[in-house]
C-alpha positions in Angstrom: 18.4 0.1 -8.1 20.8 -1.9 -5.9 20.0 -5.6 -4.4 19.7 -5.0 -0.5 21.9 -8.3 0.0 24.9 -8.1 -2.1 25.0 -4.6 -3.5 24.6 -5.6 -7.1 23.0 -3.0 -9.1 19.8 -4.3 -10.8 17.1 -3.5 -13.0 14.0 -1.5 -10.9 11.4 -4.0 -12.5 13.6 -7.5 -11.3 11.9 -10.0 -9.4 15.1 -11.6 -8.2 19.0 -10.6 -7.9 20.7 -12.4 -11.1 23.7 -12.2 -9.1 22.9 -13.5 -5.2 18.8 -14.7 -6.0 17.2 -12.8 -3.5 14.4 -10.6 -3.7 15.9 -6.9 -5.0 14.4 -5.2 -1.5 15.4 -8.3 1.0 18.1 -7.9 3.1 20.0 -5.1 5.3 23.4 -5.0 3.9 23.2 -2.2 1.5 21.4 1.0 -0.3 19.0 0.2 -2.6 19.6 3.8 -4.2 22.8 4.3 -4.3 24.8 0.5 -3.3 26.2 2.1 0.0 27.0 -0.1 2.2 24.4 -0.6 5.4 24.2 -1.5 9.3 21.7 -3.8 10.0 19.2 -1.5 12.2 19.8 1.8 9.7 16.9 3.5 8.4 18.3 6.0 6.6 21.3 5.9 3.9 24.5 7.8 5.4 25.8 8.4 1.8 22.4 9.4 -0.5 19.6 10.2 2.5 17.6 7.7 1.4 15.2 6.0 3.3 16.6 2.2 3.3 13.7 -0.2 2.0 12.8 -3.8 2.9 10.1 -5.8 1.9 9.2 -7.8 4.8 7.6 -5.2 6.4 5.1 -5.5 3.8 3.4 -9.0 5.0 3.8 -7.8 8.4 1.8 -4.8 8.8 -1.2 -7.0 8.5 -3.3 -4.9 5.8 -4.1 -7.5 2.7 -4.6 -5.4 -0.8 -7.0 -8.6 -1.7 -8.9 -8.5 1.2 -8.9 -4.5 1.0 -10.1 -4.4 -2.6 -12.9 -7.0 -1.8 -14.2 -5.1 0.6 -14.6 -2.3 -1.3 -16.1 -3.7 -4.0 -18.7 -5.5 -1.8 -19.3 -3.0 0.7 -18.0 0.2 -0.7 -20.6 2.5 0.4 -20.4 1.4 3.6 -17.0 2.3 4.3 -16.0 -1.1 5.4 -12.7 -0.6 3.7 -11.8 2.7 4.8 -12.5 1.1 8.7 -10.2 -2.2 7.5 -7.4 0.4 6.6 -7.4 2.0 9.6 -9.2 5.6 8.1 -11.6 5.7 10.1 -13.0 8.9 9.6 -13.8 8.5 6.1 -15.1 5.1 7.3 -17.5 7.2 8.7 -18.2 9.4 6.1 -19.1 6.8 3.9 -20.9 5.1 6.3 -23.0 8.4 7.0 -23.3 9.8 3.5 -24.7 6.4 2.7 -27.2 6.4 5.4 -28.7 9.7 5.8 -28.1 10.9 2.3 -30.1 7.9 1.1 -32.6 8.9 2.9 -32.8 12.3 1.2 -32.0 11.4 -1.9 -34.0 8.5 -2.5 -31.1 6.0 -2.6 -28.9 8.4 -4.9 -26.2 8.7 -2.2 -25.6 5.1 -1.8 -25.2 4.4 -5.5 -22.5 7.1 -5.2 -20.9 5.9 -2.0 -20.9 2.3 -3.9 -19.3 3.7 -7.3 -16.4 5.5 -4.8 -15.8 1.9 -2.9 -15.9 -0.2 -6.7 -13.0 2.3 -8.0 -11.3 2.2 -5.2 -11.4 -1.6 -5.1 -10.4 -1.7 -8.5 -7.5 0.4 -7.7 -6.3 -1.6 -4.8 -6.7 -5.1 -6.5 -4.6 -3.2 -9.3 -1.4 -2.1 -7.6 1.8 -4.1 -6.5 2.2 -5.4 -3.4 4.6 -2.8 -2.7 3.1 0.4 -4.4 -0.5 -0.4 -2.2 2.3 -0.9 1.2 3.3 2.6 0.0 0.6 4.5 -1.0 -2.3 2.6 1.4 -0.3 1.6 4.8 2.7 3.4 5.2 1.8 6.9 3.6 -1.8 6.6 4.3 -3.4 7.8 1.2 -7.1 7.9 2.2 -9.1 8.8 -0.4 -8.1 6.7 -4.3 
């Protein structure tokens, strides 16, 4: 991997640029795959095809892993989670398989519902900052 704001190459698991201090994904200046040089506006790397990386845009889409994984922990089986991360369909899902299939089942479907939402919670609280930004937000991986 290459630091975004001088073009040094760096290790993949660095927290900082030993050679400018920044964050490896901050900045605009250059690939972080292949050290090509950037624009400031470029999505895509000219030389390697790359989509260019930054990690502000991780605090500002607004979805908090924490406050993701609490909520499925607490109220897993209701969905409550899926609905925070904008799935809403399998908000629903959840919601109704909870609902009417505890009804049938004698509060079998809930206990289900709940075990789904306390993995998924786990896995949330688990991941990076950057891999739940990936996986959760950006790509929208709905279900674990």
């Amino acid at each position: 991997m290459y630091c975004r704001n001088c073009g040094n190459k760096i290790s993949d698991n660095a927290e900082v640029c030993t050679n400018c201090g920044f964050k490896p994904l901050t900045g605009n200046n250059y690939c972080q795959n292949c050290g090509a040089e950037t624009k400031e506006k470029q999505v895509i790397c000219v030389e390697c095809g790359v989509e260019l990386q930054d990690d502000s845009t991780i605090s500002s889409e607004g979805k908090s892993k924490i406050a993701a994984g609490v909520l499925a922990i607490i109220l897993g089986a209701l969905g409550v989670h899926k609905f925070y991360l904008g799935y809403v369909n399998q908000g629903f899902v959840m919601l109704l398989v909870t609902i009417i299939g505890s009804i049938l089942t004698l509060g079998l479907a809930a206990a289900v519902m709940g075990t789904i939402g306390l993995v998924e919670g786990i896995i949330y609280l688990t991941k990076s900052d950057k891999e739940f930004y990936q996986e959760y937000v950006k790509n929208k991986k709905a279900w674990f």
